[in-house]
PQR file with spaces between the fields and no chain letter, atoms N, CA, C, O and H, PARSE charges and radii, in Angstrom:
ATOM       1  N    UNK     1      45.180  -30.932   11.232 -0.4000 1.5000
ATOM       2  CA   UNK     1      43.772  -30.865   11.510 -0.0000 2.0000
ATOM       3  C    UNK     1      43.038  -30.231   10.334  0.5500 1.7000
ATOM       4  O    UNK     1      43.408  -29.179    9.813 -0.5500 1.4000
ATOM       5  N    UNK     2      42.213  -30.776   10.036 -0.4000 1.5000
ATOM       6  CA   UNK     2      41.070  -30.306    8.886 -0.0000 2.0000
ATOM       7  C    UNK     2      40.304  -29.351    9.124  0.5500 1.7000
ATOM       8  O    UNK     2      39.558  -29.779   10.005 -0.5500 1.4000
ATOM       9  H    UNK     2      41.912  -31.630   10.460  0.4000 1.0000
ATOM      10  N    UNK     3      40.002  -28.249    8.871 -0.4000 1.5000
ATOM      11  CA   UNK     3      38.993  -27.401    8.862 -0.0000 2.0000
ATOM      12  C    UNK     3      37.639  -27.373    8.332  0.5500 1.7000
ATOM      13  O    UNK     3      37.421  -27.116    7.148 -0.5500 1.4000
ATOM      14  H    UNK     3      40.608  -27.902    8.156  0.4000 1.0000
ATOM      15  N    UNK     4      36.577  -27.670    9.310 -0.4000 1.5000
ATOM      16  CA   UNK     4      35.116  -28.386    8.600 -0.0000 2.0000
ATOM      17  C    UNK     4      34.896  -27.141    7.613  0.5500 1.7000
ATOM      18  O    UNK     4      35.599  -26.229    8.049 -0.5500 1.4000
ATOM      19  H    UNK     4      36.754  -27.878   10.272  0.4000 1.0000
ATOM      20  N    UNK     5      34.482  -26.891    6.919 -0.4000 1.5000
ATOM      21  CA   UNK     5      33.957  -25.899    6.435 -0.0000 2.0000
ATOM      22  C    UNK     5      32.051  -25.917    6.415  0.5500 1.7000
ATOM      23  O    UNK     5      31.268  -26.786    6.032 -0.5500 1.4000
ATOM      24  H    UNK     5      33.911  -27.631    6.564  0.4000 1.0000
ATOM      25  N    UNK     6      31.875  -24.844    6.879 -0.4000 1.5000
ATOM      26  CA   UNK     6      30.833  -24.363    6.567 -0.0000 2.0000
ATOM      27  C    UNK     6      30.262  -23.103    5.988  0.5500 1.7000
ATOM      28  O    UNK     6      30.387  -21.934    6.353 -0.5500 1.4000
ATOM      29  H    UNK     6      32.511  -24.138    7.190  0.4000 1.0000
ATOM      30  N    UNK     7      29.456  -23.763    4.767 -0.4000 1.5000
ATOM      31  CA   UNK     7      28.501  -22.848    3.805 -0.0000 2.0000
ATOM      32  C    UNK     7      27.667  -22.022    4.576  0.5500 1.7000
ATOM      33  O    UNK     7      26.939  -22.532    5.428 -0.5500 1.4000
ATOM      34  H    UNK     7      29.354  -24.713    4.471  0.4000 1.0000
ATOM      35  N    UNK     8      27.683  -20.737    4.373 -0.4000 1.5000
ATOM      36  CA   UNK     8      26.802  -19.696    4.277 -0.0000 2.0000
ATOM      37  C    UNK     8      26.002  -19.298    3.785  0.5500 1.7000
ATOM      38  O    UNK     8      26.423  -18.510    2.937 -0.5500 1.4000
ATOM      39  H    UNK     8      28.274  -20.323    3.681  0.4000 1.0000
ATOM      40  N    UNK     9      24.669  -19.373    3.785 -0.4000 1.5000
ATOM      41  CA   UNK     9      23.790  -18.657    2.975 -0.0000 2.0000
ATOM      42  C    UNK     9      23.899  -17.578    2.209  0.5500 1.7000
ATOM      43  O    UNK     9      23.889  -16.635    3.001 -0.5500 1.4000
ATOM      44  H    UNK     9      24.327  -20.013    4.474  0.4000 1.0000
ATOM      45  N    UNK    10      24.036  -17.008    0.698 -0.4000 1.5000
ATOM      46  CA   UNK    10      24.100  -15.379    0.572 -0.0000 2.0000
ATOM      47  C    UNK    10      22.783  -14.826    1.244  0.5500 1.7000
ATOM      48  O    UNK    10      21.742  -15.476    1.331 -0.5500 1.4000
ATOM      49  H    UNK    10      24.044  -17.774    0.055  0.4000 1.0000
ATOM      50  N    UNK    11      22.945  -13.694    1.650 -0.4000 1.5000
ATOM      51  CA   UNK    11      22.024  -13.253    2.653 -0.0000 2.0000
ATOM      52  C    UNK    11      20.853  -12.749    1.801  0.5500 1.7000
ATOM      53  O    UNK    11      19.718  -12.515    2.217 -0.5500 1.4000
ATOM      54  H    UNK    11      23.791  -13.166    1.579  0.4000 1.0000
ATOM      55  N    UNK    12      21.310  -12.613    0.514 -0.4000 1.5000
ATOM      56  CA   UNK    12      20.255  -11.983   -0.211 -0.0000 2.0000
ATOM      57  C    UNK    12      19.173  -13.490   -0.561  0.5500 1.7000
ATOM      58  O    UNK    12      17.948  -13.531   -0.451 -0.5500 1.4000
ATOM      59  H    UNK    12      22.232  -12.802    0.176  0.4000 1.0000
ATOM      60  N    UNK    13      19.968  -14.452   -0.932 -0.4000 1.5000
ATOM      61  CA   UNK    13      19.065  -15.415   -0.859 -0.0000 2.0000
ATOM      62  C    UNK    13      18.597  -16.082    0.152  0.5500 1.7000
ATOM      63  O    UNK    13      17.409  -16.355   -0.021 -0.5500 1.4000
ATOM      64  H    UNK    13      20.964  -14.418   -1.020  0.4000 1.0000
ATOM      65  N    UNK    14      19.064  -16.497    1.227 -0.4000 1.5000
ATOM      66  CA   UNK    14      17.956  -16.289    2.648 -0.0000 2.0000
ATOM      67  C    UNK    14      16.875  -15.527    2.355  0.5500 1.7000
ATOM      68  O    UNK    14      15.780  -16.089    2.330 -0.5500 1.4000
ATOM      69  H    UNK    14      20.029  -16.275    1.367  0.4000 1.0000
ATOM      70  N    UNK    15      16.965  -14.071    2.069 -0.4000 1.5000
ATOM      71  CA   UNK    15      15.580  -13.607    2.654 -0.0000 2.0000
ATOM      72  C    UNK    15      14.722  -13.691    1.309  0.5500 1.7000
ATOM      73  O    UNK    15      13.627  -13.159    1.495 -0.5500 1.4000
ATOM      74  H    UNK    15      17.855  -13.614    2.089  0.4000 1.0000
ATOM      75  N    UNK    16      14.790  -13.920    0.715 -0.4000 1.5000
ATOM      76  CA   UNK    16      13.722  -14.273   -0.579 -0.0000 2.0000
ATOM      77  C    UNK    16      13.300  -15.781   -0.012  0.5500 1.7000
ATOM      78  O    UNK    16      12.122  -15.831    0.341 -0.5500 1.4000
ATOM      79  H    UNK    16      15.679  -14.352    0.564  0.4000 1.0000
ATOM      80  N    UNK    17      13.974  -16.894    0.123 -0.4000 1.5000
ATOM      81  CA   UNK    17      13.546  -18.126    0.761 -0.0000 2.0000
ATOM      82  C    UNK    17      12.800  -17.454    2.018  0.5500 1.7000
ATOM      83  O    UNK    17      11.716  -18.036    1.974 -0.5500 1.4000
ATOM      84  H    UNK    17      14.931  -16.854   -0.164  0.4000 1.0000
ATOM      85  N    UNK    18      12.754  -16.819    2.807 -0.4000 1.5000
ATOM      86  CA   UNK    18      12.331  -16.181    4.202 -0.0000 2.0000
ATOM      87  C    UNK    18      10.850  -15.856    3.586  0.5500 1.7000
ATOM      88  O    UNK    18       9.783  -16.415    3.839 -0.5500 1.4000
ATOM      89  H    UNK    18      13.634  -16.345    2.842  0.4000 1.0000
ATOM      90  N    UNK    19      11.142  -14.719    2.651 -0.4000 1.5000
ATOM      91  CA   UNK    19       9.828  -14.027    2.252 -0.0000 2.0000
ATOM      92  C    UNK    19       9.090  -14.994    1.242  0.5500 1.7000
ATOM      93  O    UNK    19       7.928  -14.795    0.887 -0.5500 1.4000
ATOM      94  H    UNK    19      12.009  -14.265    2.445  0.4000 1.0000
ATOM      95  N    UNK    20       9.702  -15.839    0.899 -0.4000 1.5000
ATOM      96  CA   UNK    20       8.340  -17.406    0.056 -0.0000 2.0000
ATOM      97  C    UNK    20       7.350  -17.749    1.059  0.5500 1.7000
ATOM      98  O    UNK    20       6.122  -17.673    1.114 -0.5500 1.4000
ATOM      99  H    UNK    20      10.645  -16.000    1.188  0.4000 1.0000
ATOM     100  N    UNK    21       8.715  -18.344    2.209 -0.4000 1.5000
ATOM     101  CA   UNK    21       8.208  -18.850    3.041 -0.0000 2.0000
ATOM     102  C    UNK    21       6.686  -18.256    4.042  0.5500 1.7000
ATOM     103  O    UNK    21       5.798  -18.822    4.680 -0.5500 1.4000
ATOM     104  H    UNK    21       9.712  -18.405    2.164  0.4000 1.0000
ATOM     105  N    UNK    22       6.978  -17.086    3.773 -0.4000 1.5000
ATOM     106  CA   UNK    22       5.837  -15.972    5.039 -0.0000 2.0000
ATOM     107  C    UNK    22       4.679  -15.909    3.843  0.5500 1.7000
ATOM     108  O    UNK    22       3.495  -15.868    4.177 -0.5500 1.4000
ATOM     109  H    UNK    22       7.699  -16.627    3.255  0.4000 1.0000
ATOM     110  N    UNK    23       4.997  -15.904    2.669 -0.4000 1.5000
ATOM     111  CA   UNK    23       3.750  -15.672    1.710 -0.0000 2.0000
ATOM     112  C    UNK    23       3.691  -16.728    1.454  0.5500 1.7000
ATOM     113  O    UNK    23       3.699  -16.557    0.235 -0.5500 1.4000
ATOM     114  H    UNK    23       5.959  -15.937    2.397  0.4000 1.0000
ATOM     115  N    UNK    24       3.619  -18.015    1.589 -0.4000 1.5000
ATOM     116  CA   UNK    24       2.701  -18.924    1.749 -0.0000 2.0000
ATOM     117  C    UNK    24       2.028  -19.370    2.875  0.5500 1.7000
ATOM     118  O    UNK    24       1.240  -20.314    2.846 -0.5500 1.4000
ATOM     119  H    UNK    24       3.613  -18.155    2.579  0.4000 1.0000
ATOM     120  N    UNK    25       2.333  -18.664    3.974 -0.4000 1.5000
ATOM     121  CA   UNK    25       0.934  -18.364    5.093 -0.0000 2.0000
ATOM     122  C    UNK    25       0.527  -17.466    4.854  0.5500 1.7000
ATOM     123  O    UNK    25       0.729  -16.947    5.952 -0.5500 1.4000
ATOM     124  H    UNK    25       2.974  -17.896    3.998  0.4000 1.0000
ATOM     125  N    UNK    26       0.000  -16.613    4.228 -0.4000 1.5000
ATOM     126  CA   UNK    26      -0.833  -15.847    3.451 -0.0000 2.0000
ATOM     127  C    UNK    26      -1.840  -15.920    3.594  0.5500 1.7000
ATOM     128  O    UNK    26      -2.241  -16.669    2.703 -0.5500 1.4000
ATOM     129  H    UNK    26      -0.164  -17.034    3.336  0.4000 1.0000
ATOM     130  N    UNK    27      -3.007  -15.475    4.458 -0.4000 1.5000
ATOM     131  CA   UNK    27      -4.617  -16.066    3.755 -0.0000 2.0000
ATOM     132  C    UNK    27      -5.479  -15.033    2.973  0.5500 1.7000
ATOM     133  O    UNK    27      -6.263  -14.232    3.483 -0.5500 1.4000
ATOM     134  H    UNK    27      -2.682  -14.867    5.181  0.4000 1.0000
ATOM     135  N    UNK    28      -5.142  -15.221    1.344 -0.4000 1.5000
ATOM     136  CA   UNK    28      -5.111  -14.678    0.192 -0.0000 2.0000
ATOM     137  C    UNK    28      -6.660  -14.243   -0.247  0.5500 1.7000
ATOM     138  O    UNK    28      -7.204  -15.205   -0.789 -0.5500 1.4000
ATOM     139  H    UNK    28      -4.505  -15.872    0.929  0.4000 1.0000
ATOM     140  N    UNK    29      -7.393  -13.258   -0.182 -0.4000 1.5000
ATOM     141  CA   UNK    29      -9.040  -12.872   -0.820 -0.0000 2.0000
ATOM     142  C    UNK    29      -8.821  -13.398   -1.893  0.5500 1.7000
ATOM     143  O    UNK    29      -7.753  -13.540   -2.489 -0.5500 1.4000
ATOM     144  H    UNK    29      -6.951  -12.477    0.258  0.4000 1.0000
ATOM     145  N    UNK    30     -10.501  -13.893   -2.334 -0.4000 1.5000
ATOM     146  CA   UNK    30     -10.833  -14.762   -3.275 -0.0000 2.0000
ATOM     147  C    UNK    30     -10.891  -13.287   -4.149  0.5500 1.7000
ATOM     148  O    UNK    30     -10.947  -12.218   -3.541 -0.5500 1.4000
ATOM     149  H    UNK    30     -11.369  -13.777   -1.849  0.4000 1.0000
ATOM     150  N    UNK    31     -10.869  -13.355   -5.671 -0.4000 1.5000
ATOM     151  CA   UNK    31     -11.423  -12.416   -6.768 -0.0000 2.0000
ATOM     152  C    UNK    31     -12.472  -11.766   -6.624  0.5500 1.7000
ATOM     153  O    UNK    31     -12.632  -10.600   -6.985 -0.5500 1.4000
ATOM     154  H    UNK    31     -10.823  -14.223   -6.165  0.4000 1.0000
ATOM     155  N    UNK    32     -13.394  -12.568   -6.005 -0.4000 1.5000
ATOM     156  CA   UNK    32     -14.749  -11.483   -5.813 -0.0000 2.0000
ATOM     157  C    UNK    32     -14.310  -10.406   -4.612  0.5500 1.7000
ATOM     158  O    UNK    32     -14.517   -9.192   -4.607 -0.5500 1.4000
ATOM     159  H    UNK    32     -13.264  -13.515   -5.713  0.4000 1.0000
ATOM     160  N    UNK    33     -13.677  -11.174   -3.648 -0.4000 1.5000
ATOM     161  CA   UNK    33     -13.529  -10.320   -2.458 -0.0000 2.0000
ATOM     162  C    UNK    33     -12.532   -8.632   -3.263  0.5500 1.7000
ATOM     163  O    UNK    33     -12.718   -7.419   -3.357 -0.5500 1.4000
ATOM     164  H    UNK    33     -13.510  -12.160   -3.652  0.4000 1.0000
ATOM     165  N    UNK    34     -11.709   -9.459   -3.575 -0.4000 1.5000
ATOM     166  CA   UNK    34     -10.219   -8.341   -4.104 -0.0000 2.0000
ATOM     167  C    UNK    34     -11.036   -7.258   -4.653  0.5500 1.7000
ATOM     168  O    UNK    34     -10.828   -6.133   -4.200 -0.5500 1.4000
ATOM     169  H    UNK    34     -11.558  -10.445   -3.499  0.4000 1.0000
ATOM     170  N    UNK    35     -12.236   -7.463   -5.860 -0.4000 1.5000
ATOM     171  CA   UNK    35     -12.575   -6.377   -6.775 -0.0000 2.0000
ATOM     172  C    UNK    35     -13.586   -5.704   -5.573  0.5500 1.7000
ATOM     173  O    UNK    35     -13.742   -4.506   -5.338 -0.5500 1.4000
ATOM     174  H    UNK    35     -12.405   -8.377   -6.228  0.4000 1.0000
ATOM     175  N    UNK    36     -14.195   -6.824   -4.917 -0.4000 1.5000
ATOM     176  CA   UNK    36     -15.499   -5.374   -3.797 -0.0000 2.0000
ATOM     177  C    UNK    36     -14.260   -4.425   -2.653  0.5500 1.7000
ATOM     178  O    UNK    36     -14.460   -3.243   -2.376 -0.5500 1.4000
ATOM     179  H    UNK    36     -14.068   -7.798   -5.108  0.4000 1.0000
ATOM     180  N    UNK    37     -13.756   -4.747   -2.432 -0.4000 1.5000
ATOM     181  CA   UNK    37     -12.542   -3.878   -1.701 -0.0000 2.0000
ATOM     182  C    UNK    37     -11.781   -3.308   -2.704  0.5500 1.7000
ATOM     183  O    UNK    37     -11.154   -2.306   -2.361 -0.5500 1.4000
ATOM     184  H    UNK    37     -13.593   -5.708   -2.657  0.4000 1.0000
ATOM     185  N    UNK    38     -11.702   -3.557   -3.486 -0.4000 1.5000
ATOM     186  CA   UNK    38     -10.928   -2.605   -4.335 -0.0000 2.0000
ATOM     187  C    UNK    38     -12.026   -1.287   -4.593  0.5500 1.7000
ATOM     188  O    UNK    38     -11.973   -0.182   -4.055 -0.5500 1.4000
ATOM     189  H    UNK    38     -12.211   -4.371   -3.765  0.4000 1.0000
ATOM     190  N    UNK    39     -12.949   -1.742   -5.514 -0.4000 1.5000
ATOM     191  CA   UNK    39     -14.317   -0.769   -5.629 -0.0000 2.0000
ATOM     192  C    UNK    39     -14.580    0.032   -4.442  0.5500 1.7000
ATOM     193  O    UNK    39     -14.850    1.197   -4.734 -0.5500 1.4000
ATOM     194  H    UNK    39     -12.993   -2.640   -5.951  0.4000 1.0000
ATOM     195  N    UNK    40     -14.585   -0.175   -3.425 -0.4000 1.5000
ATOM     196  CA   UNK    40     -14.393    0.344   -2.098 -0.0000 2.0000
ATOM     197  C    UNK    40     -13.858    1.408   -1.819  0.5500 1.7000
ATOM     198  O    UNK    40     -14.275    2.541   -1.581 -0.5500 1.4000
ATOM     199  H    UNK    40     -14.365   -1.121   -3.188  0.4000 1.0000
ATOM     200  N    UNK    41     -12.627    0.814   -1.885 -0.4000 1.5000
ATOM     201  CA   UNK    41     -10.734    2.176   -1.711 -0.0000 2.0000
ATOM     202  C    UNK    41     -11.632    3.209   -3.007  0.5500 1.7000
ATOM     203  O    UNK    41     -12.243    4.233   -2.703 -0.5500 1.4000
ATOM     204  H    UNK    41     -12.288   -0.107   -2.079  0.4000 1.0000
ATOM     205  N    UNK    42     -11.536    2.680   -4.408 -0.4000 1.5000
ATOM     206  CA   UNK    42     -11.745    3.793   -5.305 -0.0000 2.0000
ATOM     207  C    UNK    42     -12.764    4.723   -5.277  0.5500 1.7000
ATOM     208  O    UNK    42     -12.740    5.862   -5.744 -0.5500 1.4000
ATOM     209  H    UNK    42     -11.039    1.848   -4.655  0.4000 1.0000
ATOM     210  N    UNK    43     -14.057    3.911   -4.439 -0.4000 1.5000
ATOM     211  CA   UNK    43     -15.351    5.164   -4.401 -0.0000 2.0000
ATOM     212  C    UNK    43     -15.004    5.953   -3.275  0.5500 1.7000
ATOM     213  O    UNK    43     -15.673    6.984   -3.336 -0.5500 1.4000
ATOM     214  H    UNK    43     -14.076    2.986   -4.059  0.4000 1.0000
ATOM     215  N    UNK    44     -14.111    5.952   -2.057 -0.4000 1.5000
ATOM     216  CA   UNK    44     -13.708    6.516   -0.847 -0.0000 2.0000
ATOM     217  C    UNK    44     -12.508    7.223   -1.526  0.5500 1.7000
ATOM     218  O    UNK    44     -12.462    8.320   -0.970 -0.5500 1.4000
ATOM     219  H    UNK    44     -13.568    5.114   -2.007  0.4000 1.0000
ATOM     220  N    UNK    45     -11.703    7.171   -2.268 -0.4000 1.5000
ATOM     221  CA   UNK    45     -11.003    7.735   -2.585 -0.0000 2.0000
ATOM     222  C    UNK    45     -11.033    8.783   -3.645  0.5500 1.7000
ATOM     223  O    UNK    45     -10.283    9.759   -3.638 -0.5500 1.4000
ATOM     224  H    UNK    45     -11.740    6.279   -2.720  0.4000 1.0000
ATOM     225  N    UNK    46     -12.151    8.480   -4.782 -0.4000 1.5000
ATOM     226  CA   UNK    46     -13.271    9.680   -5.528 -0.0000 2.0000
ATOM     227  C    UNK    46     -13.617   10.263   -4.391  0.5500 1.7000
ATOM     228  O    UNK    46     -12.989   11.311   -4.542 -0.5500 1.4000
ATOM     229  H    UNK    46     -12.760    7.687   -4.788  0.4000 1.0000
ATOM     230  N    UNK    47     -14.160   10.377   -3.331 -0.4000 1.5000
ATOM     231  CA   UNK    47     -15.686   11.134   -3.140 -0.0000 2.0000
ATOM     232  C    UNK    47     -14.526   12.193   -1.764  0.5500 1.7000
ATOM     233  O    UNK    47     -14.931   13.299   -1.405 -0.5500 1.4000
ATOM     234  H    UNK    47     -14.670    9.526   -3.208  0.4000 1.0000
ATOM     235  N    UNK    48     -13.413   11.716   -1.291 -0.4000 1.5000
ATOM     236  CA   UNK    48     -12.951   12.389   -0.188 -0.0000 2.0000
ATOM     237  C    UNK    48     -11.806   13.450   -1.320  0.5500 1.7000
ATOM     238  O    UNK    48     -11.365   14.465   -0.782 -0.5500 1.4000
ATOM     239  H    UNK    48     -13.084   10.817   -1.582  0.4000 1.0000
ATOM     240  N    UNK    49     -11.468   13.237   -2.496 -0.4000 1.5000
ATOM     241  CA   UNK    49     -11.076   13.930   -3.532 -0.0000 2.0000
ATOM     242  C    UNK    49     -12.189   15.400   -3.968  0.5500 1.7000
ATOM     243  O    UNK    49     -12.049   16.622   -4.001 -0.5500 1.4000
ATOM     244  H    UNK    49     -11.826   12.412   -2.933  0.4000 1.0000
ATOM     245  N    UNK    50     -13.327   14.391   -4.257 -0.4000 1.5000
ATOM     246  CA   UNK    50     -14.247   15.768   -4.408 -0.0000 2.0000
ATOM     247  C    UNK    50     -14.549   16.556   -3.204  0.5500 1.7000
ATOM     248  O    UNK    50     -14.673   17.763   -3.412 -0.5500 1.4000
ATOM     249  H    UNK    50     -13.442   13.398   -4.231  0.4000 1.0000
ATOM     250  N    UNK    51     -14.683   16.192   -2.111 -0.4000 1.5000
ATOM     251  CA   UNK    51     -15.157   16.670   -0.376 -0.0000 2.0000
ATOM     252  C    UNK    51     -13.492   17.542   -0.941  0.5500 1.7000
ATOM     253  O    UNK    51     -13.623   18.748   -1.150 -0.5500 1.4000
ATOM     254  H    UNK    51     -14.583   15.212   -1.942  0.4000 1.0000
ATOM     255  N    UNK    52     -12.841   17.274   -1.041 -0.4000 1.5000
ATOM     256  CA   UNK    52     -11.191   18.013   -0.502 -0.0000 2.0000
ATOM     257  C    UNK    52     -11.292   19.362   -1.672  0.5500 1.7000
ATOM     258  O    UNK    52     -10.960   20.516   -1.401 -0.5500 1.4000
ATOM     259  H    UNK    52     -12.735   16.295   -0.872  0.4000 1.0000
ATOM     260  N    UNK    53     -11.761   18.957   -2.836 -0.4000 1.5000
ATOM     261  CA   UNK    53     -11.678   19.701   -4.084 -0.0000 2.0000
ATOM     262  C    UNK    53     -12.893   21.160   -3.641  0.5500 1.7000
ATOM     263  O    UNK    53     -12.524   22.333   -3.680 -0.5500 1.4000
ATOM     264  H    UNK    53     -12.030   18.019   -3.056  0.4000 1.0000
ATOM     265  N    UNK    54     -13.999   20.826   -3.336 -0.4000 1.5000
ATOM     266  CA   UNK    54     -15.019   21.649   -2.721 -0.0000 2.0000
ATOM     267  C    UNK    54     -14.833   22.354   -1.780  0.5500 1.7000
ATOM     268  O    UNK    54     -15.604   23.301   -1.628 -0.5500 1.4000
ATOM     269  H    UNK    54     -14.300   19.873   -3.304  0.4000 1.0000
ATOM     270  N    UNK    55     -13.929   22.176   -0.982 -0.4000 1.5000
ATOM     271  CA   UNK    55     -13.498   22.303    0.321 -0.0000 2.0000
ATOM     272  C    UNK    55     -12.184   23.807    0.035  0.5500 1.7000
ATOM     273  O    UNK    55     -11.961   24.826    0.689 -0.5500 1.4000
ATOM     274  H    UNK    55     -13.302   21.406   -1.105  0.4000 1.0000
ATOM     275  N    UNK    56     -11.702   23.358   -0.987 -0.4000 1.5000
ATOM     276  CA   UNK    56     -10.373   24.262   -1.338 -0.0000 2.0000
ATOM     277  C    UNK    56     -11.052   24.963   -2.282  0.5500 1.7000
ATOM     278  O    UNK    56     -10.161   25.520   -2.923 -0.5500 1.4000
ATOM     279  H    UNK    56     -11.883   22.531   -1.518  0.4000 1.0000
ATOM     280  N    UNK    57     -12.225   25.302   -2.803 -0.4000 1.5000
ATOM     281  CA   UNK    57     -12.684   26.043   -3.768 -0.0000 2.0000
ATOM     282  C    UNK    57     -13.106   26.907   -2.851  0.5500 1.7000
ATOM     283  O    UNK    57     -12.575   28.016   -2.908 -0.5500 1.4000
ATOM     284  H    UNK    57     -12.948   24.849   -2.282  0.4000 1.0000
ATOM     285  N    UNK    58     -13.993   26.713   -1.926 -0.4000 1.5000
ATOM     286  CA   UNK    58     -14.373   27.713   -1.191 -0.0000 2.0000
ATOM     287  C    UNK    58     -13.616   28.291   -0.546  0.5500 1.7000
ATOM     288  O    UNK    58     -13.925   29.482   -0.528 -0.5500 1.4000
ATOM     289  H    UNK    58     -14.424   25.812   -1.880  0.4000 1.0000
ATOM     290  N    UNK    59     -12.439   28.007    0.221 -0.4000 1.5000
ATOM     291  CA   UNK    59     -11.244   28.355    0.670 -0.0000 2.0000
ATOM     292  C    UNK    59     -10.489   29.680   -0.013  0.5500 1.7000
ATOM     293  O    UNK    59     -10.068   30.736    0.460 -0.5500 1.4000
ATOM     294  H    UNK    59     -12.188   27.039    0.206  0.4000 1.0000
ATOM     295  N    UNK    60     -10.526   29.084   -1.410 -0.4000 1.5000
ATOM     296  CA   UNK    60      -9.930   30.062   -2.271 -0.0000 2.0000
ATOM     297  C    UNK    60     -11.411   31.259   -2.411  0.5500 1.7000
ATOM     298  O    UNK    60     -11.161   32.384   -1.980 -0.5500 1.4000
ATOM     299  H    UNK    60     -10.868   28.227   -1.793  0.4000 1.0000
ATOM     300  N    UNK    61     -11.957   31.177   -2.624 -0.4000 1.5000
ATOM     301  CA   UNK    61     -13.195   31.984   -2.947 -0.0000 2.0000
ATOM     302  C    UNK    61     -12.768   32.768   -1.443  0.5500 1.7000
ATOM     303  O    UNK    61     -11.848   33.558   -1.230 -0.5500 1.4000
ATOM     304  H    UNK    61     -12.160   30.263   -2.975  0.4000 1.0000
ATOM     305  N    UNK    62     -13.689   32.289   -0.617 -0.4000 1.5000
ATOM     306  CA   UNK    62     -12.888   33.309    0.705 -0.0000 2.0000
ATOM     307  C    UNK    62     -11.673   33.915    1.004  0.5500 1.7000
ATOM     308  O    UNK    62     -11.699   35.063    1.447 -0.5500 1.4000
ATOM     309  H    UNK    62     -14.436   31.647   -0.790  0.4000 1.0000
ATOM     310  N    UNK    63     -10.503   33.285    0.821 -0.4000 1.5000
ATOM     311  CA   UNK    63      -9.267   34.211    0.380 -0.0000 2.0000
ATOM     312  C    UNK    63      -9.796   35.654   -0.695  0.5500 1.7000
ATOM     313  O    UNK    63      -9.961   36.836   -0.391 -0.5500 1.4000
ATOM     314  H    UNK    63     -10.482   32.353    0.461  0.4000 1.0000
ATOM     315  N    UNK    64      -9.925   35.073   -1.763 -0.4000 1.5000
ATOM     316  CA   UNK    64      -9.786   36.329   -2.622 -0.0000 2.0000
ATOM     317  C    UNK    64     -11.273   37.183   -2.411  0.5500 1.7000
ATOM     318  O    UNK    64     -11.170   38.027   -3.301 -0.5500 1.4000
ATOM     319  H    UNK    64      -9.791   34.114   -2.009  0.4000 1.0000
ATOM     320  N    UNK    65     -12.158   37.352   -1.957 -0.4000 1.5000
ATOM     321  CA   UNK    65     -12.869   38.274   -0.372 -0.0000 2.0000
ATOM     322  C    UNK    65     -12.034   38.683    0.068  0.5500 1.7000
ATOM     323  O    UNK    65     -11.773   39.847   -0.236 -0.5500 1.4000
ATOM     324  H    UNK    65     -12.241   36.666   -1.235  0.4000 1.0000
ATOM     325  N    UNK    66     -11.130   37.960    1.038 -0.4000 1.5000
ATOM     326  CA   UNK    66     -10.445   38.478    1.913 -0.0000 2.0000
ATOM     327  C    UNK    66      -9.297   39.774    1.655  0.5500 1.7000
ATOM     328  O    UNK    66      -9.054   40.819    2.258 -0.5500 1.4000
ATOM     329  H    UNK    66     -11.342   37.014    1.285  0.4000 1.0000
ATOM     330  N    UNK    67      -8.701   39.051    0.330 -0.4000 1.5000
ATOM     331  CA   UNK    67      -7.522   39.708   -0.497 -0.0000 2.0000
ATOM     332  C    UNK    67      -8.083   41.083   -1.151  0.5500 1.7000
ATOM     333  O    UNK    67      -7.451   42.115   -0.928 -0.5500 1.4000
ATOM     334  H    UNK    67      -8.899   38.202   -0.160  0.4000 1.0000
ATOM     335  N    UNK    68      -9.314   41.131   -1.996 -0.4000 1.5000
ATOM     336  CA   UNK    68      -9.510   42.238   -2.178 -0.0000 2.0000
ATOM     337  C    UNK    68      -9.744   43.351   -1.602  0.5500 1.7000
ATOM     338  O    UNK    68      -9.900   44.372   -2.272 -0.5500 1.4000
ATOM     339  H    UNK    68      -9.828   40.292   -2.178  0.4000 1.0000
């Protein structure tokens, strides 16, 4: 009796074919969109930097009140 053989995928290549496959249902922002959301994250991410930076200055200022 013959033994059918069957091929296996390497598993590492399955999931790269897997993950093509899922990123081409993708529904991808146009360039204009990408840079106004990007501009976005970076001015929210400046301004809660300075709010945090202001925030720990006074912090420290009241500590060393406190400390002396």
């Amino acid at each position: 009796m013959a033994k059918a053989s069957v091929k296996k995928d390497n598993f590492l290549v399955k999931y790269f074919e897997e993950t093509r496959a899922e990123l081409r249902k993708v529904s991808w922002p146009s360039r204009q969109e990408a840079l106004k959301l990007t501009l976005i994250v970076v001015a929210f991410t400046i301004s809660m930097a300075a709010l945090l930076g202001i925030i720990d200055y006074f912090f420290a200022r009241l500590f060393g009140l406190i400390v002396r």
